[in-house]
ZAMARGU-4260 file (C-alpha; in steps of 0.2 Angstrom, whole numbers, plus 5000, padded with zeros to 4 digits):
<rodrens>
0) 5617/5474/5634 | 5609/5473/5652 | 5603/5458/5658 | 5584/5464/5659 | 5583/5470/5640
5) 5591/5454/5635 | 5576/5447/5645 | 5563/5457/5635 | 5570/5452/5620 | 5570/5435/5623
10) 5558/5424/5610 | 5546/5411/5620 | 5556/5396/5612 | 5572/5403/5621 | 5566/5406/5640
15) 5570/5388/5644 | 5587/5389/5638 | 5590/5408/5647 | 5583/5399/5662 | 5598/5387/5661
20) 5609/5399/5659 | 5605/5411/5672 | 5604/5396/5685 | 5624/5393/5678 | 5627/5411/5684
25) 5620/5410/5699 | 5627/5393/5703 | 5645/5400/5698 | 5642/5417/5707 | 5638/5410/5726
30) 5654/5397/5721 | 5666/5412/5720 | 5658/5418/5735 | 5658/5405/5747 | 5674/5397/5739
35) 5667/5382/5734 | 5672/5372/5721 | 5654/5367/5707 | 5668/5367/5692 | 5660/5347/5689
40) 5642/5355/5691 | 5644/5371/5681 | 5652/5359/5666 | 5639/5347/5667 | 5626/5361/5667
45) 5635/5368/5652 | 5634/5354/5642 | 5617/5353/5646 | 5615/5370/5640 | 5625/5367/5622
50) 5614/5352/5620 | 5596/5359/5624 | 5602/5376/5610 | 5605/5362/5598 | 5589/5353/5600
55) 5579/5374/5600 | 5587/5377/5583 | 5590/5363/5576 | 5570/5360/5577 | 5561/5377/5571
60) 5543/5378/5567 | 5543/5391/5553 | 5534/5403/5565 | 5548/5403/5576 | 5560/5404/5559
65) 5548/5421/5557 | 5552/5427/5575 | 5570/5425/5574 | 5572/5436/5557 | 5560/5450/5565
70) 5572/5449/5581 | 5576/5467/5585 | 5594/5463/5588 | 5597/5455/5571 | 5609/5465/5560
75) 5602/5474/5548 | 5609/5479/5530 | 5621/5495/5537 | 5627/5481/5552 | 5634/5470/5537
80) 5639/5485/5525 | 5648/5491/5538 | 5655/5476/5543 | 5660/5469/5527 | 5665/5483/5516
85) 5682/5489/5515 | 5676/5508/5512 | 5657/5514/5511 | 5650/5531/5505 | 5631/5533/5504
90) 5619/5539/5492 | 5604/5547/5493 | 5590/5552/5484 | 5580/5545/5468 | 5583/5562/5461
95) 5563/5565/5459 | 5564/5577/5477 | 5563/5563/5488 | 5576/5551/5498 | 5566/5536/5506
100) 5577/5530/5524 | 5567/5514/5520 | 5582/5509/5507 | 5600/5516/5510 | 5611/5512/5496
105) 5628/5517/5489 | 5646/5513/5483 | 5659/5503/5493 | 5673/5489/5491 | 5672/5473/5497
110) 5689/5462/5496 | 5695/5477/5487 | 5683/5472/5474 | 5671/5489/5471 | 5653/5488/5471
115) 5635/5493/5473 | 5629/5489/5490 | 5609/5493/5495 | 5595/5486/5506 | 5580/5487/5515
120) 5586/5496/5532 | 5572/5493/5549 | 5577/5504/5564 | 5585/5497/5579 | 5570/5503/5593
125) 5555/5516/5590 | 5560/5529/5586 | 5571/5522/5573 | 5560/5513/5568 | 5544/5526/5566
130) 5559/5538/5553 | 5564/5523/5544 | 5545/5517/5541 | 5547/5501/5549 | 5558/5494/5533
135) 5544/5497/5522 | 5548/5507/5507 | 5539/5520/5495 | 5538/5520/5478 | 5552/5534/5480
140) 5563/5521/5489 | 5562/5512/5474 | 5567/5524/5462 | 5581/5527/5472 | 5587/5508/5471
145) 5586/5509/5454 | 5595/5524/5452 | 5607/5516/5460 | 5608/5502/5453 | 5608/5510/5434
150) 5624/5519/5441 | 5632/5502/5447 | 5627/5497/5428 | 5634/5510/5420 | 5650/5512/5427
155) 5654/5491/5429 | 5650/5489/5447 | 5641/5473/5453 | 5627/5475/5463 | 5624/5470/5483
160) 5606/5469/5487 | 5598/5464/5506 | 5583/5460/5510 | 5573/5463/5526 | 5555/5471/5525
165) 5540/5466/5531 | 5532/5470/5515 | 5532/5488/5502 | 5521/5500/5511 | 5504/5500/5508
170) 5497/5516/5514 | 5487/5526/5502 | 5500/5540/5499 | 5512/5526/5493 | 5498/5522/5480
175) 5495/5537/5475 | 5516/5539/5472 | 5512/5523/5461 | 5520/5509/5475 | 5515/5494/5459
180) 5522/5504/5446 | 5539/5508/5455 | 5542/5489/5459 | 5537/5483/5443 | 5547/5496/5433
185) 5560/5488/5445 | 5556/5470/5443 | 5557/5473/5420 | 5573/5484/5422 | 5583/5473/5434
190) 5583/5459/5419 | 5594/5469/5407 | 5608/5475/5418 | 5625/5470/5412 | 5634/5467/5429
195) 5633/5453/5444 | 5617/5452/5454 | 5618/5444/5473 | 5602/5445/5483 | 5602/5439/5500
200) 5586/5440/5513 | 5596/5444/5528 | 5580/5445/5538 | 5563/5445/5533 | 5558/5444/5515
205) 5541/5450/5511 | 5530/5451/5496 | 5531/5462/5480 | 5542/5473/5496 | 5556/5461/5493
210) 5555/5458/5476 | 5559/5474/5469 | 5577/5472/5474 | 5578/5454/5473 | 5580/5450/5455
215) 5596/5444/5454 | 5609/5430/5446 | 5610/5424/5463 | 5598/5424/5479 | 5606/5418/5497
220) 5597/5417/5510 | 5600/5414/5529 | 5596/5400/5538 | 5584/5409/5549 | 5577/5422/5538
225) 5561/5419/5528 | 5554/5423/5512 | 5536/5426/5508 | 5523/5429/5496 | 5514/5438/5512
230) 5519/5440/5529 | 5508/5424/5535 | 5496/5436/5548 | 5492/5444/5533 | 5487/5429/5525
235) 5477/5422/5537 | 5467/5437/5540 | 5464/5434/5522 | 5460/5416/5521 | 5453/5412/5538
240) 5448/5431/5543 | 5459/5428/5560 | 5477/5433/5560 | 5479/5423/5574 | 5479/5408/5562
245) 5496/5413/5557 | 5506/5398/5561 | 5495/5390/5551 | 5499/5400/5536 | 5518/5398/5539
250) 5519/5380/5535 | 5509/5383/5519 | 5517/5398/5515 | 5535/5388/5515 | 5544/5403/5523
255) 5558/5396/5526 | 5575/5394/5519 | 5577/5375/5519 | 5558/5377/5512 | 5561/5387/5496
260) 5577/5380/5494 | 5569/5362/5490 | 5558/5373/5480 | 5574/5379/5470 | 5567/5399/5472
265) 5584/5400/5481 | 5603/5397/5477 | 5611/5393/5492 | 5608/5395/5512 | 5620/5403/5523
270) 5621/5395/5542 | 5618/5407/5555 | 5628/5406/5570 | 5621/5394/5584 | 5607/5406/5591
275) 5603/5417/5576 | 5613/5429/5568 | 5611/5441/5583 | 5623/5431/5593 | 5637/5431/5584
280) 5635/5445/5570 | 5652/5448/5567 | 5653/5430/5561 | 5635/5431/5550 | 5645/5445/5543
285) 5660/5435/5538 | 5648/5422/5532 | 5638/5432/5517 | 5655/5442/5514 | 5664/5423/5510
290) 5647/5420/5501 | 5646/5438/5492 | 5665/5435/5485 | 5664/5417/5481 | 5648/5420/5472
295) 5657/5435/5460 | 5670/5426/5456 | 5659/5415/5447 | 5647/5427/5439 | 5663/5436/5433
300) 5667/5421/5421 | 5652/5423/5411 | 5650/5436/5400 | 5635/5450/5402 | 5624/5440/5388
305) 5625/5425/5400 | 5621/5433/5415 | 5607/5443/5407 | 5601/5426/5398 | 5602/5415/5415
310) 5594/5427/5426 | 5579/5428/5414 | 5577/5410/5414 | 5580/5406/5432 | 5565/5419/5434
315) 5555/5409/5423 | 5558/5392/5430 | 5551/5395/5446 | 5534/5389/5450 | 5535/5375/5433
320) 5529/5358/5442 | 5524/5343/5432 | 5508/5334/5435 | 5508/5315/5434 | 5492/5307/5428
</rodrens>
């Protein structure tokens, strides 16, 4: 990547740390050509560097959580079924005339182990963007995931779901396909499959959008993705009429993974490399492949009743507080 797109992608909370480094290229550039010796400088400055990433990550407001799983760099669900799957063949259509590039989905191995792999799937610039609808399904994307996932069911194969939409799409055609029926249909028939469920946000988990592939015996979510009832612009246009307010509605929303963890709507986090997952995908991808197959080799113990019987009760548990008086 050239040095001036990896400028425009930059976030604001990283444009200290880039300025760091570029002042260590710069330093270690007019060394080599005046033969100097900085090595002393260039270490210290590198140390620096290492220490003031820490403190930027290690420190995210949930905003900045939301900026880093919208990056534009940030693997999607083809980057990691690519990158973890042994063999991949995709499917298309929800056999209704229609084939949503909002959802791509089909059959793979993983560890040798066959499976059902599909996902939300955003483009990597505009124009990829515009054809795949930004991420957001239609109601015929959904049907497609179930198809899928009824064929995964049928023939013993565990399904791979990943999440990373902004939200389903809202637009009145997608109402008109019926959008709330095709993600509740989801939501009731997702309960009775027979075979393992993983669901792991990868980027940017949004509303009922999310949902309707994220029923699941397990849910992993990266450390700097975030899940939400509402992407929190939304939600501050609603509740204070000013989108702007969105930072606001981040910290009530509790977005993020360390958030809904304590909240127990999630199973298990999975760290990101230092930076994000776009710095280093090859070893996010290691990561939720090493989760993926630690995870099936426990749903594999119990028998299809369990699962089934588990799944519906870790549903129903969320959101049960008590009240002390």
């Amino acid at each position: 990547m050239a040095v001036s797109d990896r400028k425009l992608q930059l976030l604001d909370f990283e444009k200290p740390l880039a300025e760091l480094e570029d002042r260590i290229e710069q330093i270690r550039s007019l060394s080599e050509q005046n033969g100097v010796d900085v090595t002393d400088q260039i270490t210290q400055l590198e140390g620096r560097a290492e220490q003031l990433r820490q403190e930027i990550f290690s420190s995210l407001t949930p905003m900045q959580e939301l900026q880093l799983a919208r990056h534009p760099r940030r693997p999607s669900t083809l980057d990691y079924i690519h990158a973890i799957s042994d063999e991949w063949m995709e499917l298309h259509g929800d056999r209704r005339g229609y084939d949503d590039p909002a959802i791509v989905g089909g059959v793979g191995r993983i560890g040798g182990q066959p499976v059902l792999m599909l996902g939300h799937q955003k483009g990597r610039d505009t124009k990829d963007n515009v054809a795949r609808n930004f991420g957001m399904p239609f109601p015929s994307g959904y049907r497609k995931a179930m198809r899928l996932m009824d064929h995964a069911d049928r023939f013993g194969l565990p399904i791979i779901s990943f999440i990373d939409t902004p939200a389903a799409w809202a637009g009145l055609e997608a109402e008109q396909f019926g959008q709330g029926e095709a993600i509740a249909l989801n939501l009731r028939e997702m309960f009775r499959l027979d075979v393992p469920i993983i669901c792991t946000v990868i980027g940017e988990g949004g509303s009922g959008g999310a949902l309707g592939i994220g029923v699941g015996d397990r849910l992993l979510m990266f450390e700097h993705a975030i899940y939400s009832v509402a992407p929190p612009e939304a939600c501050a246009a609603i509740l204070w009429r000013d989108a702007q307010e969105g930072p606001q509605a981040a910290e009530a929303l509790k977005i993020t993974a360390t958030d809904l963890k304590d909240l127990g709507i999630i199973d298990q986090i999975l760290t990101e490399p230092l930076g994000g997952a776009h710095s280093a995908p090859t070893q996010a991808a290691e990561t939720i492949k090493q989760a993926i197959l630690s995870n099936l080799e426990e749903l594999w113990r119990l028998s299809p009743q369990e699962r089934r019987q588990q799944r519906y009760h870790k549903f129903r548990n969320m959101g049960i507080f008590s009240q002390l008086s």
